[in-house]
GUDRENFI-295190 format. One line per 8 residues: number of its first residue (from 1); for each residue y, z, x of N, C-alpha, C, O. Coordinates in pm, whole numbers, plus 50000, padded with zeros to 5 digits. Layout:
# residues N
NUM	Y/Z/X/Y/Z/X/Y/Z/X/Y/Z/X  ... $
//
This chain:
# residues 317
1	49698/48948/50312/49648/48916/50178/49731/48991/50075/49736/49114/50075  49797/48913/49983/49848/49016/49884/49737/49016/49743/49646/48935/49726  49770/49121/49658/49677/49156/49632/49749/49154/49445/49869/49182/49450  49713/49135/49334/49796/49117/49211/49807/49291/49182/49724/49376/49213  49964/49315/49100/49974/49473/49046/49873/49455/48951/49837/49350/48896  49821/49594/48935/49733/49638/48818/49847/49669/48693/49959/49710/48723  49810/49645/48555/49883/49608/48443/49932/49773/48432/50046/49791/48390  49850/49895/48468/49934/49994/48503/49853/50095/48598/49750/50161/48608 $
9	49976/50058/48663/49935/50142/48799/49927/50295/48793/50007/50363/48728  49809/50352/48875/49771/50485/48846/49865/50548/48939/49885/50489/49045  49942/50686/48913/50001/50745/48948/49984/50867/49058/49921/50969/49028  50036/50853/49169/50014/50954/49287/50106/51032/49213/50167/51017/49108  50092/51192/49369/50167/51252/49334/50293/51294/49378/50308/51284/49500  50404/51347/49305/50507/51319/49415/50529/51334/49551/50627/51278/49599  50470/51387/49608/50443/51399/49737/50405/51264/49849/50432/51246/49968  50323/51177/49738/50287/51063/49771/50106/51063/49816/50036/50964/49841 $
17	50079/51167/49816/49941/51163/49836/49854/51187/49718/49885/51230/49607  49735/51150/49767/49656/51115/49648/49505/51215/49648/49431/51211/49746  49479/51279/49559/49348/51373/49574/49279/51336/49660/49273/51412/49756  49184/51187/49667/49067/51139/49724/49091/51190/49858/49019/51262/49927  49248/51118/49893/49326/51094/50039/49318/51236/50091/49285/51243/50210  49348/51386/50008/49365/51494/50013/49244/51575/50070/49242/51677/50138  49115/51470/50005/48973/51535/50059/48925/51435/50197/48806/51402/50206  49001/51402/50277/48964/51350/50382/48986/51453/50509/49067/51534/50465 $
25	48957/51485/50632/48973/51504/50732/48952/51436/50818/48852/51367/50835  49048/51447/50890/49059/51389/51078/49060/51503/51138/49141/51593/51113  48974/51507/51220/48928/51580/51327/48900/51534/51497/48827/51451/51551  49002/51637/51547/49027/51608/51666/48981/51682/51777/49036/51788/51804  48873/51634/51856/48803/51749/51955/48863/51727/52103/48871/51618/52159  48901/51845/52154/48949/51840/52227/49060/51794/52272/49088/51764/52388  49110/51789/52198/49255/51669/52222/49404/51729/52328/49497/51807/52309  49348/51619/52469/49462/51692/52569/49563/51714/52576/49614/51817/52618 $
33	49619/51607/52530/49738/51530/52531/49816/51565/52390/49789/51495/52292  49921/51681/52376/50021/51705/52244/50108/51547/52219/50143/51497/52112  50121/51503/52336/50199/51355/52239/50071/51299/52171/50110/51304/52055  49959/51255/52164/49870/51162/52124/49870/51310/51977/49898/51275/51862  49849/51404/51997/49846/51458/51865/49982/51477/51775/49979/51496/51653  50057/51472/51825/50174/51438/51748/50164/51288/51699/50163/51257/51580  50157/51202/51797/50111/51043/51748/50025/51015/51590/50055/50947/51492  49876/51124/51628/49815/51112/51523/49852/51167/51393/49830/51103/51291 $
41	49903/51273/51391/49966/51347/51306/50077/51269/51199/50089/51293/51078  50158/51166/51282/50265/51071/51233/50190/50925/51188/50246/50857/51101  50078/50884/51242/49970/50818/51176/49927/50881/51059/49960/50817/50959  49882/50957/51042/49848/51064/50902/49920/51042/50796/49865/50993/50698  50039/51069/50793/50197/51048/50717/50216/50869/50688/50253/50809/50587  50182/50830/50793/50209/50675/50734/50096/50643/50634/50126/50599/50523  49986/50659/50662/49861/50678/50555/49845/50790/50427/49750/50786/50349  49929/50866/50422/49893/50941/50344/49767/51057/50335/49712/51092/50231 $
49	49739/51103/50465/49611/51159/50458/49738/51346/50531/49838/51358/50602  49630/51463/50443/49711/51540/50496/49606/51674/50569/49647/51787/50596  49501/51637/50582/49367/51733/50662/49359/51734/50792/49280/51649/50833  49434/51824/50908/49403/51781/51003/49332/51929/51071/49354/52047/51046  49222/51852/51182/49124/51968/51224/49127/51938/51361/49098/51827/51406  49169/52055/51444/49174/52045/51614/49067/52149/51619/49039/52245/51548  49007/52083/51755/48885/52128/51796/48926/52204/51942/48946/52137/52043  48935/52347/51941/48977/52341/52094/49072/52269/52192/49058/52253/52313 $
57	49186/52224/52100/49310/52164/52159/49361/52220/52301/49365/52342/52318  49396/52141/52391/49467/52202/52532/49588/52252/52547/49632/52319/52641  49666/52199/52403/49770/52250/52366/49817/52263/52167/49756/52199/52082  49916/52344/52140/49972/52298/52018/50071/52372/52007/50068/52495/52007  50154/52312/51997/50329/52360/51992/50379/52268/51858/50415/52150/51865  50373/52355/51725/50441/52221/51619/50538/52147/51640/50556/52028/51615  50654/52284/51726/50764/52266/51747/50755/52121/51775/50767/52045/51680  50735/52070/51900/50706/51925/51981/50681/51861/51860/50756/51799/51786 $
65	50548/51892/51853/50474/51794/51757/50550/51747/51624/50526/51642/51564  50625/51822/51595/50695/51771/51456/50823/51662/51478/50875/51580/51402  50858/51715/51663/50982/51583/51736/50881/51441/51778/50927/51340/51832  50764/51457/51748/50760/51322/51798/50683/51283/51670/50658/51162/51665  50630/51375/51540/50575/51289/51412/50673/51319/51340/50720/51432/51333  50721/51199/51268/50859/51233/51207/50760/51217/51034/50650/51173/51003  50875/51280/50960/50811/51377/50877/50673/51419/50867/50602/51409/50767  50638/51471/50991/50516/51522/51007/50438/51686/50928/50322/51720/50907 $
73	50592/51760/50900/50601/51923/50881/50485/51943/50808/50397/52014/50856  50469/51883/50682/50340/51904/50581/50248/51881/50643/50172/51977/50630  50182/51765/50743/50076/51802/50810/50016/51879/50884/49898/51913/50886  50147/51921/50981/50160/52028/51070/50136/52170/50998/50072/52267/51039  50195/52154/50897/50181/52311/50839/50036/52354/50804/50000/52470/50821  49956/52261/50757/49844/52255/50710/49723/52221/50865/49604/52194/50847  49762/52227/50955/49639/52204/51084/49612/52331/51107/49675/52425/51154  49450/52307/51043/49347/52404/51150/49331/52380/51249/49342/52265/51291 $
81	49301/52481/51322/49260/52502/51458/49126/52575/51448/49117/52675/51377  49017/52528/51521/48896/52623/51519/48839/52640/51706/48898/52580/51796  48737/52718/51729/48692/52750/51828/48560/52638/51853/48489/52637/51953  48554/52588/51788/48414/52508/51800/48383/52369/51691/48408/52358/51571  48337/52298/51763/48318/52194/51649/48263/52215/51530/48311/52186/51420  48112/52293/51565/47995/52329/51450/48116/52367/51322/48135/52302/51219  48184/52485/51364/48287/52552/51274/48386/52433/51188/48417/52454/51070  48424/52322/51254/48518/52240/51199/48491/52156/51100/48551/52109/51003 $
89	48319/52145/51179/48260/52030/51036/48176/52134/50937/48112/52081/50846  48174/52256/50947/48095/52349/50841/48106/52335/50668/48031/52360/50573  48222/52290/50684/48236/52229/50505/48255/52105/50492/48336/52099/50400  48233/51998/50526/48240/51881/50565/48118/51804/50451/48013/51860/50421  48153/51689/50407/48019/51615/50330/47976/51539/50446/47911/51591/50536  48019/51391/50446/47998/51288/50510/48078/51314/50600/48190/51358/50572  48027/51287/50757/48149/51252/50909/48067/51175/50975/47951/51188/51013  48173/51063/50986/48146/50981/51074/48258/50989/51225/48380/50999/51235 $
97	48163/50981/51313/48187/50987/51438/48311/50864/51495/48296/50758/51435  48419/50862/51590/48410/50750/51588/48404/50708/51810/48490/50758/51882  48327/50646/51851/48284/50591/51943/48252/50465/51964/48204/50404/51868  48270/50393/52100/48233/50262/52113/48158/50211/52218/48148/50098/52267  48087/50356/52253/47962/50345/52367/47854/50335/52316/47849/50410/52219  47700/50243/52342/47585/50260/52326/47528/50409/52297/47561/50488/52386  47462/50456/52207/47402/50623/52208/47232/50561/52209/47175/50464/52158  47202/50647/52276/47014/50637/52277/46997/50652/52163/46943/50546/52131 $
105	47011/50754/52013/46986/50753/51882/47067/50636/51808/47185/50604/51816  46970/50587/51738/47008/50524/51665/47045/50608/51542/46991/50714/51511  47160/50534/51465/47238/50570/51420/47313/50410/51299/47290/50292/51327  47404/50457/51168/47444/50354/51131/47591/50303/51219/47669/50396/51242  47617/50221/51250/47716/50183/51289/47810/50078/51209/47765/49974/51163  47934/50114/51198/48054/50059/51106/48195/50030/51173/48274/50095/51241  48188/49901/51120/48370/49859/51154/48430/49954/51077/48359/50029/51010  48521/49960/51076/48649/50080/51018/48662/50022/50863/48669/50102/50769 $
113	48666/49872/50839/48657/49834/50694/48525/49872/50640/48520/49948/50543  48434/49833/50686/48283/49862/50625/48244/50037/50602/48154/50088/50536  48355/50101/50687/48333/50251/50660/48454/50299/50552/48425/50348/50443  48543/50286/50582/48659/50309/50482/48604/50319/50336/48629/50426/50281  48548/50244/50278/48521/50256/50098/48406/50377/50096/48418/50460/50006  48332/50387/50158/48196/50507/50218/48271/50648/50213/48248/50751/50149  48376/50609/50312/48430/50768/50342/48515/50829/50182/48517/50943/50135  48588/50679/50120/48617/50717/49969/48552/50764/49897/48572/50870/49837 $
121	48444/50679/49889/48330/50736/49787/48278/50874/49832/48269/50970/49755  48251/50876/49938/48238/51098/49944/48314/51143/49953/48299/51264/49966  48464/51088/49953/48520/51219/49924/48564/51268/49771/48593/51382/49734  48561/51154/49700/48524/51125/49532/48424/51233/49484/48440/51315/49394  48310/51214/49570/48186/51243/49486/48145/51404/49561/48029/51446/49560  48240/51466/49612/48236/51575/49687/48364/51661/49695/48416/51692/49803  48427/51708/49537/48556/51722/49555/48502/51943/49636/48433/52032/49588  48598/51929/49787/48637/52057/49792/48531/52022/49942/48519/52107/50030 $
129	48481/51924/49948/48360/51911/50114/48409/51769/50146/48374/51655/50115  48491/51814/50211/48559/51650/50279/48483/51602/50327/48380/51654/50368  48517/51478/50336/48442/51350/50418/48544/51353/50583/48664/51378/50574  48503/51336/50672/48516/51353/50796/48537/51242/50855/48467/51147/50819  48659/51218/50983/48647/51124/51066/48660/51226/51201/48737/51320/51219  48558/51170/51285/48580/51290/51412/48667/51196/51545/48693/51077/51527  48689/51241/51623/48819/51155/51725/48712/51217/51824/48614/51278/51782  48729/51204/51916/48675/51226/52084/48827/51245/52202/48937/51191/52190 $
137	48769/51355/52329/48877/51376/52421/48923/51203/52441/48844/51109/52436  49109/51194/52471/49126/51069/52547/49055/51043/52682/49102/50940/52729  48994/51078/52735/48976/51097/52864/48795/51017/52872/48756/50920/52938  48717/51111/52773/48581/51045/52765/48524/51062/52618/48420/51118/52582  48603/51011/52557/48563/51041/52434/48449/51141/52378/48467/51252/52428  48333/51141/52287/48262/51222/52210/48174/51238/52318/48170/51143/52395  48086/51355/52348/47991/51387/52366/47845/51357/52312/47838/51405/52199  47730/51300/52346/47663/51311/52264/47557/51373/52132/47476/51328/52051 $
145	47625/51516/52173/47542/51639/52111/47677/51643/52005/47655/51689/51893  47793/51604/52033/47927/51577/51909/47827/51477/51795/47776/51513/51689  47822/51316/51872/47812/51229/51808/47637/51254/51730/47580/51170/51660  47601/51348/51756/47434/51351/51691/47447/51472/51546/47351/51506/51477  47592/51520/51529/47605/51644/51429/47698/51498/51325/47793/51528/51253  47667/51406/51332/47733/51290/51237/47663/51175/51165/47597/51101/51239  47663/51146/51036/47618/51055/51022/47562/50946/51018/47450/50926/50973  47666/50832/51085/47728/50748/51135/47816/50717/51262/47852/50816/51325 $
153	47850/50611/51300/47953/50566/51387/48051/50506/51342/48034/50431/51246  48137/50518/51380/48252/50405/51318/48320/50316/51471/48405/50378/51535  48290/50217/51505/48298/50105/51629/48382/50058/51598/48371/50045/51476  48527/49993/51652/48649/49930/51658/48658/49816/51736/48709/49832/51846  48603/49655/51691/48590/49548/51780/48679/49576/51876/48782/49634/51841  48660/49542/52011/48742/49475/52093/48710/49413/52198/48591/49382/52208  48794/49380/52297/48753/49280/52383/48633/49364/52523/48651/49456/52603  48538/49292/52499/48473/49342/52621/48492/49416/52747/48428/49500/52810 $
161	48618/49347/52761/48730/49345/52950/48780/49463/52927/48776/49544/53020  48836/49501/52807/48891/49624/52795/48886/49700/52660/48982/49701/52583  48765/49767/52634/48729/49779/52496/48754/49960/52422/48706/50004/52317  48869/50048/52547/48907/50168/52520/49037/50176/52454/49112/50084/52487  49088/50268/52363/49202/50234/52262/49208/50392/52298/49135/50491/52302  49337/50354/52320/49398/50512/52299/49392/50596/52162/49401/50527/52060  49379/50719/52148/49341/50813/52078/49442/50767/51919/49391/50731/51813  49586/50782/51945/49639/50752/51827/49648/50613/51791/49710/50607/51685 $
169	49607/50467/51841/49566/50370/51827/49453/50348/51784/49446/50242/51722  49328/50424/51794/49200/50420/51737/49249/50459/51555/49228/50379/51464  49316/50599/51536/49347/50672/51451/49397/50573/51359/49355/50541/51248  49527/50515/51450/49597/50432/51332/49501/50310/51309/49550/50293/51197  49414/50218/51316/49324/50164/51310/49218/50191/51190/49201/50110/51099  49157/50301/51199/49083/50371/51116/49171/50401/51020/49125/50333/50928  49272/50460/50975/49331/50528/50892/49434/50407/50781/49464/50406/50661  49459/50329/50883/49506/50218/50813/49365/50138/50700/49397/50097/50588 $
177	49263/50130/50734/49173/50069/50699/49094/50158/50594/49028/50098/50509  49097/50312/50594/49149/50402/50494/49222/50367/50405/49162/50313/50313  49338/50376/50391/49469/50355/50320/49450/50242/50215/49478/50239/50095  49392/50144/50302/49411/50001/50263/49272/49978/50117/49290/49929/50006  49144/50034/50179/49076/50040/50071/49090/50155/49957/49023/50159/49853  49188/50246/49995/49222/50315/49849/49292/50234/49791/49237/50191/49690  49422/50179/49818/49495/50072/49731/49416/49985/49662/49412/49977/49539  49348/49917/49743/49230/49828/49687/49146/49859/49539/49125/49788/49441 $
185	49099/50037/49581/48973/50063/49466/49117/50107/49335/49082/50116/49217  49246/50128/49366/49347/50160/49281/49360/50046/49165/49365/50055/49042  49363/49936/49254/49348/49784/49200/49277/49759/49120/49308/49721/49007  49102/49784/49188/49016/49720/49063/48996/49865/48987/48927/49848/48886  49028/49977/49000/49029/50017/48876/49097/50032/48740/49044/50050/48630  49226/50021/48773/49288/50003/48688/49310/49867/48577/49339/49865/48457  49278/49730/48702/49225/49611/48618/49099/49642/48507/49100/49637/48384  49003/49672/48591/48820/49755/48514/48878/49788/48418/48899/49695/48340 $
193	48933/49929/48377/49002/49984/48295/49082/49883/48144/49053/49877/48024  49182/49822/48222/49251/49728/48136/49184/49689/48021/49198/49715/47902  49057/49575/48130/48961/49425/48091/48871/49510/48011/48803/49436/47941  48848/49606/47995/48710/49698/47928/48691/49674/47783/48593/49688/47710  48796/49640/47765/48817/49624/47607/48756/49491/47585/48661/49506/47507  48765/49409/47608/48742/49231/47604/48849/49190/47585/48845/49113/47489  48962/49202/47631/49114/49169/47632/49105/49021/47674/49103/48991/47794  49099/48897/47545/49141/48762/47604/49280/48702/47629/49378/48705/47554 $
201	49261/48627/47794/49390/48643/47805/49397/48493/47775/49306/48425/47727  49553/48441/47820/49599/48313/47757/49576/48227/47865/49571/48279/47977  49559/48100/47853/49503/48024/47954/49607/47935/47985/49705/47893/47923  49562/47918/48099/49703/47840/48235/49766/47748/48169/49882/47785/48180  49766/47648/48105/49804/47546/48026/49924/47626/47915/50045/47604/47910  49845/47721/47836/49936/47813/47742/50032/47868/47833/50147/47830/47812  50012/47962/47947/50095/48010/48026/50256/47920/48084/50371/47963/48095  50199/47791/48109/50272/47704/48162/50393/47631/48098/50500/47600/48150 $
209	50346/47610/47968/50413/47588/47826/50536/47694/47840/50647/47668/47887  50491/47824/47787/50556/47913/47781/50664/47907/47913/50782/47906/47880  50636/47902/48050/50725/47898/48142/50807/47781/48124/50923/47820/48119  50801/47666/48114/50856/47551/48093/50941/47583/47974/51046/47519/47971  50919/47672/47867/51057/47681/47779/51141/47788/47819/51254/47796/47771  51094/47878/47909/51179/47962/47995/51240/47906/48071/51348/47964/48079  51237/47830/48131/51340/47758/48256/51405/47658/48136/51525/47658/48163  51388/47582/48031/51464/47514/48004/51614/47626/47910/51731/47599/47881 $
217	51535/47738/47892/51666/47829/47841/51707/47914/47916/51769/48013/47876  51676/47885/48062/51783/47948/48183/51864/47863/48181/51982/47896/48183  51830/47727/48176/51923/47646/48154/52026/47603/48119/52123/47550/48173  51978/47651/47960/52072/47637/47854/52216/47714/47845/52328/47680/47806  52147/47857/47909/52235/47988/47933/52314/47974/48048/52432/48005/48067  52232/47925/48122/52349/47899/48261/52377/47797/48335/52363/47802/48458  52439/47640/48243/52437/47545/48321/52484/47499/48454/52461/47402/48526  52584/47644/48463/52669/47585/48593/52595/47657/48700/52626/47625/48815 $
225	52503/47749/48684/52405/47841/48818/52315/47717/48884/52229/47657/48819  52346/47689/49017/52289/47599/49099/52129/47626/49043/52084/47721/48978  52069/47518/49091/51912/47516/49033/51898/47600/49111/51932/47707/49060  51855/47616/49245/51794/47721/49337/51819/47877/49258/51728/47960/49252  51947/47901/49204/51962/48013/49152/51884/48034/49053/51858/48154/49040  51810/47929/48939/51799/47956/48819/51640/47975/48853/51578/48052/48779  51571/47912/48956/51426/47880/48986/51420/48029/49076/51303/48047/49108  51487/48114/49114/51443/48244/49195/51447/48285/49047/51334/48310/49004 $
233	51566/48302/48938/51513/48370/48864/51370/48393/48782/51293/48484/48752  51385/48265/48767/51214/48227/48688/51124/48263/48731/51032/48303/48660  51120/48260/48902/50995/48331/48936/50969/48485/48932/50859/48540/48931  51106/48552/48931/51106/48702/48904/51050/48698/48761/50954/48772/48736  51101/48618/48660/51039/48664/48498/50910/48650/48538/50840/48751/48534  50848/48517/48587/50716/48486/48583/50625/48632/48573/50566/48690/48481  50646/48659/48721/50592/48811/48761/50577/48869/48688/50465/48892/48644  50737/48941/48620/50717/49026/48497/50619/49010/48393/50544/49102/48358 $
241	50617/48855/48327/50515/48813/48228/50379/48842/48247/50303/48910/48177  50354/48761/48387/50240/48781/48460/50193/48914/48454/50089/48939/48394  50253/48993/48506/50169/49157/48509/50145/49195/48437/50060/49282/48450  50212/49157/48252/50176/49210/48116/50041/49139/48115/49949/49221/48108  49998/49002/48121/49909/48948/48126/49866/48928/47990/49765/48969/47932  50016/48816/47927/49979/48812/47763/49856/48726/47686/49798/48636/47747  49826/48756/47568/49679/48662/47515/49796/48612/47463/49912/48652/47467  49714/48465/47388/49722/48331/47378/49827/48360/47258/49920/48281/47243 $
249	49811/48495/47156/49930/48469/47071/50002/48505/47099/50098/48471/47029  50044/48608/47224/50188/48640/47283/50238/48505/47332/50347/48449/47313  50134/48468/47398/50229/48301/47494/50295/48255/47378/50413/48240/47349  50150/48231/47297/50287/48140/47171/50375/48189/47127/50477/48121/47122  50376/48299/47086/50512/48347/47019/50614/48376/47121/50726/48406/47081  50590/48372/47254/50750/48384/47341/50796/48218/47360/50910/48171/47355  50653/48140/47385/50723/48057/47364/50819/47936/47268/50898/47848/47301  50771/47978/47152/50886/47928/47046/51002/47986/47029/51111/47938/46998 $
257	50952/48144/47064/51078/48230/47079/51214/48191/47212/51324/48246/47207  51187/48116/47293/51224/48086/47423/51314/47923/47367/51433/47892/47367  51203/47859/47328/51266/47710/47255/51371/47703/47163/51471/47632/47170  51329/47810/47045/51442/47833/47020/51601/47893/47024/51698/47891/46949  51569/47943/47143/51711/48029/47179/51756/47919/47290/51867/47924/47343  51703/47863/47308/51747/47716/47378/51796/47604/47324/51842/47503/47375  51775/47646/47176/51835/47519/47081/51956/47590/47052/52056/47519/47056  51977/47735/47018/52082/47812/46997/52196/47785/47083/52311/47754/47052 $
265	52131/47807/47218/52253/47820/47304/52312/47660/47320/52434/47642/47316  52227/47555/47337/52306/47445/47337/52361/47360/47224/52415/47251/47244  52340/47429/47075/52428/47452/46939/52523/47455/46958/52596/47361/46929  52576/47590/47029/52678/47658/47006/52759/47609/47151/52879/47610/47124  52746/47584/47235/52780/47509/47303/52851/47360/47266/52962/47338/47314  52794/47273/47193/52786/47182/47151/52912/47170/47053/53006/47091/47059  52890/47249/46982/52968/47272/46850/53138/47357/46934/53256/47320/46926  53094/47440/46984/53227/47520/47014/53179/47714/46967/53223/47820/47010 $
273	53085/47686/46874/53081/47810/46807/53061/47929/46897/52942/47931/46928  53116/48014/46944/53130/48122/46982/53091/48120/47140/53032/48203/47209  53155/47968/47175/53116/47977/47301/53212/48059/47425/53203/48008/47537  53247/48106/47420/53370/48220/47490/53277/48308/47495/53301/48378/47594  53149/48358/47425/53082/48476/47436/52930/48403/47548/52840/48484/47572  52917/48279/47598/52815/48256/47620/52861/48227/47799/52961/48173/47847  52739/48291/47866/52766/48295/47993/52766/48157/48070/52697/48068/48021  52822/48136/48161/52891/48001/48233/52788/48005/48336/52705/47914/48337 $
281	52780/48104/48427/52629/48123/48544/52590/48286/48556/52647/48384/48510  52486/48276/48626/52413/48402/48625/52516/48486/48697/52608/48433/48760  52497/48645/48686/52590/48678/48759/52481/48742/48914/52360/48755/48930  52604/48769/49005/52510/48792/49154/52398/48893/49139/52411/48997/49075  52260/48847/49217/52149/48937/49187/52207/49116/49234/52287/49128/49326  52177/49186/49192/52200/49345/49202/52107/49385/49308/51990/49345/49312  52172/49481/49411/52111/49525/49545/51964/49558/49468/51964/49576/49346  51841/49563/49543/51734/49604/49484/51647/49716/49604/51524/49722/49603 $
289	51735/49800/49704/51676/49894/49765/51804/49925/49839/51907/49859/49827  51791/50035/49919/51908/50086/49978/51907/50030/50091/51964/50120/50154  51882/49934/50183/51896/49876/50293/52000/49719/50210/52081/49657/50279  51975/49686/50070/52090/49603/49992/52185/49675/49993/52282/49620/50045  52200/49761/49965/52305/49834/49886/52424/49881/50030/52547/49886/50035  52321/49906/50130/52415/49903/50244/52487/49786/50324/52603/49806/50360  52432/49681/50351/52445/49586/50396/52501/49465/50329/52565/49378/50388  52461/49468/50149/52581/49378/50075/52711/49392/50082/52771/49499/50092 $
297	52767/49254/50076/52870/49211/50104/52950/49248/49973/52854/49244/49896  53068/49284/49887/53107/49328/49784/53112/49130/49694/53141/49019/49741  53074/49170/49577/53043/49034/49466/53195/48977/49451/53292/49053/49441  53204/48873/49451/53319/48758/49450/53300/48736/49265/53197/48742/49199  53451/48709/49217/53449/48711/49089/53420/48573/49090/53481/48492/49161  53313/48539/48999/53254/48364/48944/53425/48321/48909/53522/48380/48861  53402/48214/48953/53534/48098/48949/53457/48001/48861/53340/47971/48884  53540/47946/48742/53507/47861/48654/53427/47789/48674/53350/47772/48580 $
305	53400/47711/48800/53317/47631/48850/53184/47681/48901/53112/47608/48969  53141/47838/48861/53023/47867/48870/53034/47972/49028/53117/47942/49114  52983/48037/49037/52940/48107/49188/52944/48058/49323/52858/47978/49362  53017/48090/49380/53041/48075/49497/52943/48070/49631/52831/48101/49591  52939/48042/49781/52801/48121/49796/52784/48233/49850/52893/48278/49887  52700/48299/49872/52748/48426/49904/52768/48439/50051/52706/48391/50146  52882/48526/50041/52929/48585/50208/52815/48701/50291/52762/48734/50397  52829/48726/50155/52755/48839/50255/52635/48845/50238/52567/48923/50304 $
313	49008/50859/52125/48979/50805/52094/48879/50732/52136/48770/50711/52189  49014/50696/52063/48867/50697/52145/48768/50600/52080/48663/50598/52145  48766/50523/51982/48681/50471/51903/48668/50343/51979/48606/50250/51928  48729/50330/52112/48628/50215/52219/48639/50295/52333/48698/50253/52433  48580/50425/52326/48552/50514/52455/48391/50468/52494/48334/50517/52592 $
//
C-alpha cells in the first residue's frame, strides 16, 4: 500500500530515530543463541528502535554480535543486561508478551498490527516508562509466570502444521509492524495538522485543467523529446503539485500561467524570435541516488534530432 507524503513531513533525528521509537523496549529472556541476538539487534536498526533488554542471556560477546548486526554498534552499546526479568520490566508502562500457545488466563490477545498503534500510544503517553515487547527462550518460548507479569499477548498468524517462528523472525515481524504504524500516525498527523485550518483544496476537474496546460507547455518547450519522455516528466511535476495540494486559486493561476508560456514558446518559435535560446529536448534525467550515480552510463550530447536512447520467539512458540 503506498501511502500519500504529508504536505510537511515531521522531522526525525539525525540519527534516524524517533523519541516514541526511543521509548520502546525489546526484551529478550533468556536468549541462547548470540546469532538470533545479533539477528535481533540488526532487526532493531532496520526499524529504528534502539532499547534493548537481555534477560539472563547464555551468552554476549558485542564483539560477534556487532559481525553479524551490521550497523548494530548504537544498539549494542546501549543493551542492558539484568539478572531477572521482574528487574527488566521494573520501569516499563505497557508489555506485551509475545506467545502463540493457549495460557489458562485469559488475557487480551493481538496480531502485531492491532498491537503496534497501543504500544505507540504508551510510549507517547509515558515519556521515560517504556512500553515493552517481551521475546521468549528459542527453545520454549515464555514461561507462564513470564507471560502473567504482562498485559497482553501479541499472537503472529500462522499455519497450524507449523506455527513456531524463530526468535529473530518473530522480532522482525513485530517490529516491522511497529515501524510501519509510526510512519502511518507521522502521516495522519501531519495531514490533521495541515487540514486544521479549513484549507479548501481545488477540485479534480480544476486540478486536471491545470495539468493539461502543463503537458501542453512541455510540449511547447520540447518538441523533439519523444512523448514517453515528456509524460515521465509530467508525472514527476504532478507529484510535486500534488504534495503542495493547491486551492482552487493557485490551480487557476498556474494554470493560465502554464497557457501562457505555451503561447510564448510557440511565438517565438514561430516567428524566429530568440529561438537559439529555446530548448530542442529535455536534457537526460540526473542520477537521483548513489546506486544512479554508480551504475549510469556517461550522457551522450543531444544530436539535433533530439536524444538518443540511452546506453546505459518465539511469538508461535
Amino acid at each position: 500500500m503506498e501511502y500519500p507524503p504529508p504536505p510537511d513531513e515531521p522531522e526525525v533525528e539525525p540519527s534516524g530515530t524517533a523519541p516514541v521509537l526511543d521509548n520502546v523496549a525489546v526484551v529478550l529472556y533468556q536468549p541462547e543463541d548470540i546469532v538470533n541476538v545479533g539477528s535481533v539487534v540488526r532487526v532493531m536498526t532496520n526499524f529504528g528502535l534502539r532499547q534493548l533488554r537481555l534477560v539472563e542471556p547464555a551468552a554476549f560477546d558485542p564483539y560477534r554480535i556487532e559481525g553479524i548486526a551490521h550497523k548494530g554498534a548504537p544498539v549494542i552499546a546501549a543493551t542492558r543486561r539484568y539478572p531477572s526479568l521482574e528487574l527488566a520490566l521494573a520501569d516499563c508502562s505497557l508489555v506485551l508478551a509475545t506467545t502463540g500457545r493457549p495460557r489458562h488466563a485469559v488475557r487480551a490477545r493481538l496480531a502485531p498490527r492491532q498491537a503496534a498503534p497501543i504500544l505507540l500510544q504508551a510510549a507517547r503517553a509515558n515519556p521515560g516508562a517504556p512500553a515493552a515487547v517481551l521475546f521468549g527462550r528459542e527453545r520454549d518460548g515464555l514461561p507462564s509466570w513470564a507471560v502473567d507479569q504482562c498485559h497482553g499477548i501479541i499472537t503472529i498468524p500462522t499455519d497450524p502444521a507449523n506455527h513456531s517462528l524463530n526468535l529473530s523472525h518473530a522480532a522482525a515481524v513485530v517490529l516491522y509492524e511497529l515501524y510501519l504504524a509510526y510512519l502511518e500516525s507521522l502521516q495522519a498527523q501531519a495531514w490533521q495538522s495541515w487540514l486544521a485550518g479549513g484549507r479548501v483544496l481545488a477540485r479534480g476537474q480544476e486540478r486536471e485543467q491545470m495539468f493539461l496546460a502543463l503537458a501542453d507547455l512541455l510540449e511547447a518547450l520540447f518538441p523533439r523529446t519523444p512523448f514517453g519522455r515528456r509524460m515521465s516528466a509530467l508525472a514527476r511535476l504532478r507529484a510535486i503539485l500534488l504534495r503542495a495540494a493547491p486551492g482552487p486559486d493557485e490551480v487557476s493561476l498556474l494554470t493560465r500561467l502554464f497557457r501562457h508560456l505555451a503561447r510564448v514558446a510557440r511565438s517565438q518559435r514561430t516567428t524566429g524570435a530568440h529561438a537559439a535560446l529555446l530548448p530542442q529536448a529535455m536534457p537526460p534525467p540526473e542520477p537521483t541516488g548513489p546506486d544512479d550515480r554508480d551504475t549510469a552510463a556517461p550522457a551522450a550530447t543531444p544530436s539535433p534530432e533530439g536524444p538518443g536512447p540511452a546506453t546505459g520467539s518465539t511469538a508461535g512458540e
